[in-house]
ZAMARGU-4260 file (C-alpha; in steps of 0.2 Angstrom, whole numbers, plus 5000, padded with zeros to 4 digits):
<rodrens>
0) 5000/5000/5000 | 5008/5019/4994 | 5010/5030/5010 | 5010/5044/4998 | 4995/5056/5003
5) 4978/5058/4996 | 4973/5074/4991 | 4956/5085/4988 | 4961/5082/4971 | 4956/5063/4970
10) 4954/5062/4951 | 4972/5066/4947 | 4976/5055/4962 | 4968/5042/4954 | 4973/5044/4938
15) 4992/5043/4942 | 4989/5030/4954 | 4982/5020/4940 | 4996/5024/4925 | 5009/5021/4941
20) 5001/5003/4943 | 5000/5002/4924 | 5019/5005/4925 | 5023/4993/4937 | 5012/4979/4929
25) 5023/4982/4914 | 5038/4982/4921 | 5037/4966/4930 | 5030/4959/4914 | 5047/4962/4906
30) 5056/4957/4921 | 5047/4942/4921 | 5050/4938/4901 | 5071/4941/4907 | 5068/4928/4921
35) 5059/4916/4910 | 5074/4917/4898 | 5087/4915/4911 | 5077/4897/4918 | 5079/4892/4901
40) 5097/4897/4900 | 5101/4887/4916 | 5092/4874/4909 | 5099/4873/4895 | 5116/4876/4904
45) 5113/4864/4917 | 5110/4850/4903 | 5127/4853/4894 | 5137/4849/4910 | 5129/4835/4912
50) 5142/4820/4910 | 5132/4805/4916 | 5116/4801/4909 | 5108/4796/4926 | 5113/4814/4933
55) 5099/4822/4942 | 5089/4835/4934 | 5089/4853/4942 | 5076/4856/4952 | 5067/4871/4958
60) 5065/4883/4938 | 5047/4878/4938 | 5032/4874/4951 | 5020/4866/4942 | 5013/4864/4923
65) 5006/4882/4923 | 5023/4890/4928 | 5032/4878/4916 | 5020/4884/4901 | 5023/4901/4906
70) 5040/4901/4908 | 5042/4892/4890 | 5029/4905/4882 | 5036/4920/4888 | 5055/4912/4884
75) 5048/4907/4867 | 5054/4919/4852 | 5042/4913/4840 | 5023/4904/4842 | 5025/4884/4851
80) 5016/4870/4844 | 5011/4858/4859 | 5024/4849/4855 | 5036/4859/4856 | 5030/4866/4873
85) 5033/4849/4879 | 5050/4846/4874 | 5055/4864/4882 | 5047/4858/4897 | 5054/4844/4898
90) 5073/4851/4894 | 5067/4865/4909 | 5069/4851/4921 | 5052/4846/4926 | 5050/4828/4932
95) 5042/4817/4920 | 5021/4813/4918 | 5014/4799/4910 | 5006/4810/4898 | 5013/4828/4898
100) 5006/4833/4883 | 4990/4830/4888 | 4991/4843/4904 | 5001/4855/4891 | 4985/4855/4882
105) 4973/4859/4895 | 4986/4871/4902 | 4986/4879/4887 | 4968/4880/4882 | 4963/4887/4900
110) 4977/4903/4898 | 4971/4905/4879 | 4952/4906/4888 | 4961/4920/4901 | 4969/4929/4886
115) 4988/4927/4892 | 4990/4918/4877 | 4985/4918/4859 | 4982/4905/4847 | 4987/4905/4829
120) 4983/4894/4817 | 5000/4890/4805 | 5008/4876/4793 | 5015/4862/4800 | 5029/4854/4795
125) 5019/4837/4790 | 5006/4847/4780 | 4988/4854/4783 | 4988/4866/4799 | 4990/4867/4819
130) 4986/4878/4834 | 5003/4887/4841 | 5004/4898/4854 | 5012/4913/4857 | 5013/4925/4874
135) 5000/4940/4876 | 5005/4944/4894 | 4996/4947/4909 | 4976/4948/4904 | 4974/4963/4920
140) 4987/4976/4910 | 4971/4978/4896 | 4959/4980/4910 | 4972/4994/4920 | 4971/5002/4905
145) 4955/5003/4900 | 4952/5010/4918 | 4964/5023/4914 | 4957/5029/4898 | 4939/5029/4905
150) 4946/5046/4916 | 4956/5052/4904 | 4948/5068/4901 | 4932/5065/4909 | 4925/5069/4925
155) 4920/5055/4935 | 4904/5052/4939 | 4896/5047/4955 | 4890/5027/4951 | 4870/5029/4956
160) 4858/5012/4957 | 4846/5013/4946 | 4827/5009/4956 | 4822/4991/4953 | 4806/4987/4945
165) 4793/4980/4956 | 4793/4961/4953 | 4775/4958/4943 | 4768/4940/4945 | 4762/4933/4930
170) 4744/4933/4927 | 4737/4915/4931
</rodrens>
């Protein structure tokens, strides 16, 4: 919580508290995207010193399917097949399921259904066509910033309840 003081003038208060949260929400998007990369980078790292095939993977890059997918989209350079998402996975380190590409899917679909990613349709290398994904970000920034623009220029206006309806009862 900011300690800085609120004054009479709570519309300009407001409207830089909310472009100073929409600030911060990019920036820790960005630093996030730089962590992402550096996991993969350790990972990667971390697999090239590997001398015996029975060595123990790293531990502790990812907690869990929906940090690994995240961590491999925003990683990502270009749009991920499922496939692909995976193998990243998998060379992140994360301990093996009887079918990971299953939970990759439904990982996928339910951040595609919160808009931090976004499907596109694109050729495959076999032919025909396939669902890749690519990173959006964090689906509250669009939210912070359509908040932003609603009092951008306007004066807010108190929010006022509009009088219910009495409830009729159907004829019988």
């Amino acid at each position: 919580m900011s300690n800085a003081p609120v004054t009479k003038t709570y519309k300009a208060d407001f409207k830089e508290a909310i472009n100073d949260l929409c600030h911060m929400t990019e920036e820790r998007e960005r630093l996030e995207t730089k962590i992402a990369k550096q996991k993969k980078r350790v990972a990667a790292l971390h697999e090239l010193m590997q001398i015996e095939e029975s060595s123990a993977a790293i531990l502790g890059l990812v907690e869990g399917i929906s940090d690994a997918c995240r961590v491999v989209l925003r990683a990502a350079e270009k749009p991920l097949h499922p496939t692909e998402i995976r193998d990243r996975i998998q060379a992140l380190g994360f301990p093996s399921q009887s079918n990971l590409l299953a939970s990759v899917h439904t990982t996928v679909r339910r951040m595609k259904e919160s808009g931090e990613v976004a499907e596109n349709m694109l050729p495959l290398d076999s032919g025909g066509t396939g669902a890749f994904y690519v990173w959006q970000g964090e689906a509250r920034k669009g939210a912070l910033q359509q908040l932003a623009s609603l009092y951008k220029g306007k004066q807010a206006k108190p929010i006022t309840k509009a009088p219910r309806p009495p409830h009729q009862v159907s004829g019988r």
